[in-house]
C-alpha positions in Angstrom: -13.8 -92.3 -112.8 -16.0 -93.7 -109.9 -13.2 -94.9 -108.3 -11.5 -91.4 -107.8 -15.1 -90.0 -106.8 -15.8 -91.7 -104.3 -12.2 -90.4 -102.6 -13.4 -86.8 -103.0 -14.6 -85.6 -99.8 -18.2 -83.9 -99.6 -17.6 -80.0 -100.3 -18.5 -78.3 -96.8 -20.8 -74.9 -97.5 -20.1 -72.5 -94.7 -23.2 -71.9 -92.3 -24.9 -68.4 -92.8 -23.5 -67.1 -89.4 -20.0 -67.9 -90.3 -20.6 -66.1 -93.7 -21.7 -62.9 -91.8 -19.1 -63.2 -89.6 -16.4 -63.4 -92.6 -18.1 -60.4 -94.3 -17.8 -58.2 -90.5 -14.5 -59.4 -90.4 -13.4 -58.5 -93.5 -15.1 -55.2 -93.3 -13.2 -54.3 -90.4 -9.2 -55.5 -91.7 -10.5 -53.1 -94.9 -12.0 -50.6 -93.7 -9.6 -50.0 -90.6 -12.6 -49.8 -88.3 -11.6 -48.1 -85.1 -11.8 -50.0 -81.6 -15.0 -48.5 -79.8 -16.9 -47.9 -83.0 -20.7 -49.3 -82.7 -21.9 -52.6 -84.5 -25.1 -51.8 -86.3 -28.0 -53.3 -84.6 -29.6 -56.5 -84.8 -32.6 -55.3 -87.2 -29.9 -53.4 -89.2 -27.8 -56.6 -89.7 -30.7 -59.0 -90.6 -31.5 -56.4 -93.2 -28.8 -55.9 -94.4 -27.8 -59.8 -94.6 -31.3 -60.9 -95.3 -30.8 -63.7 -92.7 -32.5 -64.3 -89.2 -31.7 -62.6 -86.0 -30.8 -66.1 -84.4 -28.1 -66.4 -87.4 -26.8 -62.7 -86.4 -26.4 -63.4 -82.7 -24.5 -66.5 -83.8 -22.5 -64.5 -86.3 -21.7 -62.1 -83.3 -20.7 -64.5 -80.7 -18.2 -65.9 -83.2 -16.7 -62.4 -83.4 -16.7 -62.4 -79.5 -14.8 -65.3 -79.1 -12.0 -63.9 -81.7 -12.0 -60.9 -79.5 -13.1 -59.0 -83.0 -16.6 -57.6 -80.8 -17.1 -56.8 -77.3 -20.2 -55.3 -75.1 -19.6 -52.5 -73.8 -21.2 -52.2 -69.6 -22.3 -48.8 -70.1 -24.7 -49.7 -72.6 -27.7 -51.4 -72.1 -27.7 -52.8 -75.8 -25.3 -53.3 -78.4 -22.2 -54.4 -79.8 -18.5 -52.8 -80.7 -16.1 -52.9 -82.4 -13.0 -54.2 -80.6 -8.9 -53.9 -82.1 -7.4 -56.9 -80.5 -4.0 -56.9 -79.1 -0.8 -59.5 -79.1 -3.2 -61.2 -76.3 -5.5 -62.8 -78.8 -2.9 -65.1 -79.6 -0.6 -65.1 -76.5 -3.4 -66.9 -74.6 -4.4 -69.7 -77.0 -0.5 -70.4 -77.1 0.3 -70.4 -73.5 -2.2 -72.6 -72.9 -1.3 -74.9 -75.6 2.4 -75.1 -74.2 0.6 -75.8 -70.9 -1.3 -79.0 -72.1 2.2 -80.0 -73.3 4.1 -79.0 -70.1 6.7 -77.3 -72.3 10.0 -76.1 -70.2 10.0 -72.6 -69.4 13.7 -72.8 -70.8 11.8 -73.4 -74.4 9.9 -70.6 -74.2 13.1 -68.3 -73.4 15.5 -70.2 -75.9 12.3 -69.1 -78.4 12.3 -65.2 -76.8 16.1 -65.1 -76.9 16.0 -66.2 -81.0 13.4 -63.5 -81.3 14.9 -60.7 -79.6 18.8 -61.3 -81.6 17.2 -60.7 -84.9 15.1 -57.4 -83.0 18.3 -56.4 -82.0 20.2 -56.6 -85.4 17.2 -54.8 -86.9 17.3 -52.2 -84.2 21.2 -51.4 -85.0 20.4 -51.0 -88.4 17.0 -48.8 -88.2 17.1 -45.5 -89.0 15.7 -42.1 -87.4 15.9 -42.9 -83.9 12.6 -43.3 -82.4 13.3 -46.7 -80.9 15.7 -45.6 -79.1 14.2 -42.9 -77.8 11.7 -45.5 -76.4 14.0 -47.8 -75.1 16.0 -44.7 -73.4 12.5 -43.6 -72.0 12.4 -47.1 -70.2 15.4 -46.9 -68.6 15.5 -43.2 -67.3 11.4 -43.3 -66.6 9.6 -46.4 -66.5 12.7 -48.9 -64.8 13.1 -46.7 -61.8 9.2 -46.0 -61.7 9.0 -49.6 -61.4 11.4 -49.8 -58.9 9.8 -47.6 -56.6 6.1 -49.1 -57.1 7.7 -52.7 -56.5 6.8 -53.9 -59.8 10.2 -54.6 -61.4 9.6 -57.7 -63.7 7.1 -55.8 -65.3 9.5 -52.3 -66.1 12.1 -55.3 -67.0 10.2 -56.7 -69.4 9.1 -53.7 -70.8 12.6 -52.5 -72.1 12.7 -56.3 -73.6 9.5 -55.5 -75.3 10.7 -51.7 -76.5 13.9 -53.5 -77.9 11.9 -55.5 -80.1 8.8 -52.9 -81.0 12.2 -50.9 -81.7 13.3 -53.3 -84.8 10.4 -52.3 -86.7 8.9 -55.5 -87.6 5.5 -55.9 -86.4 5.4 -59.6 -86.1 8.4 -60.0 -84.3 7.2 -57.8 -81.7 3.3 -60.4 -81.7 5.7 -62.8 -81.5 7.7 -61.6 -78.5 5.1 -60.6 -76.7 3.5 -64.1 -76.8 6.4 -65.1 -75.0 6.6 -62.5 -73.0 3.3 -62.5 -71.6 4.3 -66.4 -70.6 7.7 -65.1 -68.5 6.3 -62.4 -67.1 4.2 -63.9 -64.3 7.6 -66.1 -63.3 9.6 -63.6 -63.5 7.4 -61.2 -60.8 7.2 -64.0 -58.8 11.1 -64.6 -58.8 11.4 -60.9 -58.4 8.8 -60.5 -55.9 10.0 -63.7 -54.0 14.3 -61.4 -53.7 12.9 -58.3 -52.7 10.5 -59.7 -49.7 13.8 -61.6 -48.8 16.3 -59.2 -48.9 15.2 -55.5 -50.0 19.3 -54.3 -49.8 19.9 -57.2 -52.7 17.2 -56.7 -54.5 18.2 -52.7 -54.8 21.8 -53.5 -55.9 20.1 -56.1 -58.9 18.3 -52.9 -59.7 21.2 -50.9 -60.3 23.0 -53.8 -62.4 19.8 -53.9 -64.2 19.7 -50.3 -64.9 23.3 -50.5 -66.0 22.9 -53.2 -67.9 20.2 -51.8 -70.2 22.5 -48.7 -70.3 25.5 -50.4 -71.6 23.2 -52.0 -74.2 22.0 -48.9 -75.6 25.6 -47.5 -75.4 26.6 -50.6 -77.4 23.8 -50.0 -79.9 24.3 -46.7 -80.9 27.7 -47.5 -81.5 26.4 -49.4 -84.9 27.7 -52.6 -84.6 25.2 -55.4 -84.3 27.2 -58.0 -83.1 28.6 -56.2 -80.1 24.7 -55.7 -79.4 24.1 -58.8 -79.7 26.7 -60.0 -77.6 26.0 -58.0 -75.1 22.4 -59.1 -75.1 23.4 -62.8 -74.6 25.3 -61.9 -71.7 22.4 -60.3 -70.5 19.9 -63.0 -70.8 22.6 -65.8 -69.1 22.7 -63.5 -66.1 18.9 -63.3 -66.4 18.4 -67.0 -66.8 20.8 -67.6 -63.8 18.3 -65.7 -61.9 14.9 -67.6 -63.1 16.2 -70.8 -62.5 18.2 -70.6 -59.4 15.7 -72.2 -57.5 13.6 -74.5 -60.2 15.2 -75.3 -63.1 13.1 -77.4 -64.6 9.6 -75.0 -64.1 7.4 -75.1 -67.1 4.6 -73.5 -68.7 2.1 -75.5 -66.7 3.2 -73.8 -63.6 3.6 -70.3 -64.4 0.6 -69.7 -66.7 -2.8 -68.8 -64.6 
């Protein structure tokens, strides 16, 4: 019996601030707090909490750092209530496959898993919304992009509606984790062909546009595999693009 005591490890009780923290944090998953919605105030929490004002600032700033609470400028005092985005955990992970100087060719392998399952869900969901989106991108938002010279951006954002349009909410945190890592590599690619030569850079445009055309075309007709297909044919044209000057970029180099 003492023998198998002494390899239990000493039961860790959580501080007071990381208590509070759990209890704002819980309080805001249940009660579906909105974004902008004021924290109470530092008397108001220690009251309610019965702890110290030095245990409530801590509580706080651990709600800071998981983006859960924010400041808001235009008030002198007080805290809010932030909804974070995909971004809470796109930057922890592109750093991480920084430290490890992961290939950018990783990360797309990873975004071109992510998106075949988004498209095969796509095919198959019903009532039409996601493609209404994805149609929006390419009639509005592509040639928008075009003109205000921020194509990577409008790119990516039909590869982001084409996941958002499977319906599955963590495939689209997912994806945009990756996303956020090839999107600074891909404006610089982009940036980089249309400085050179403006009259090439117009004419990938127009293949671009196309492309995303004959996608949707493809889509509607049903058949996941054709989309699917397509899509693969799409991203080796893409990834011909990327790498044409570096192919062996990573993370390291792309993430700022």
């Amino acid at each position: 019996m003492s023998a198998m005591l002494e390899s239990i490890s000493p039961i860790q009780t959580p501080k007071a601030a990381e208590l509070v923290a759990r209890h704002v944090r819980r309080y805001i998953v249940d009660a579906k707090v909105e974004s902008g919605t004021r924290l109470p105030s530092e008397a108001e929490l220690c009251a309610r909490y019965a702890v110290s004002r030095t245990t409530i600032r801590e509580a706080v700033r651990i709600l800071e750092s998981e983006g859960l609470v924010g400041a808001n400028r235009a008030v002198q005092h007080g805290h809010f209530i932030c909804t974070p985005g995909p971004e809470i955990i796109a930057k922890p992970a592109a750093f991480l496959l920084a430290i490890d100087k992961v290939p950018l060719s990783d990360v797309i392998t990873a975004c071109r898993a992510v998106e075949d399952n988004a498209v095969r869900l796509a095919v198959s969901e019903e009532g039409g919304t996601g493609f209404l989106a994805l149609r929006r991108v390419v009639e509005h938002d592509l040639p928008a992009a075009f003109r205000s010279r921020s194509l990577a951006r409008g790119a990516l954002g039909f590869h982001r509606a084409l996941v958002r349009a499977s319906g599955s909410v963590t495939l689209a945190m997912v994806a945009e984790t990756l996303h956020s890592i090839l999107e600074s590599h891909t404006e610089a690619v982009s940036d980089s062909k249309m400085y050179q030569d403006p009259d090439v850079f117009e004419v990938g445009y127009q293949r671009l546009r196309r492309s995303y055309g004959r996608m949707l075309d493809v889509m509607a007709t049903g058949d996941p595999d054709d989309a699917v297909e397509h899509w693969n044919m799409h991203w080796t044209a893409l990834e011909m693009i990327l790498f044409a000057e570096n192919k062996g970029v990573t993370v390291t180099e792309v993430v700022h």
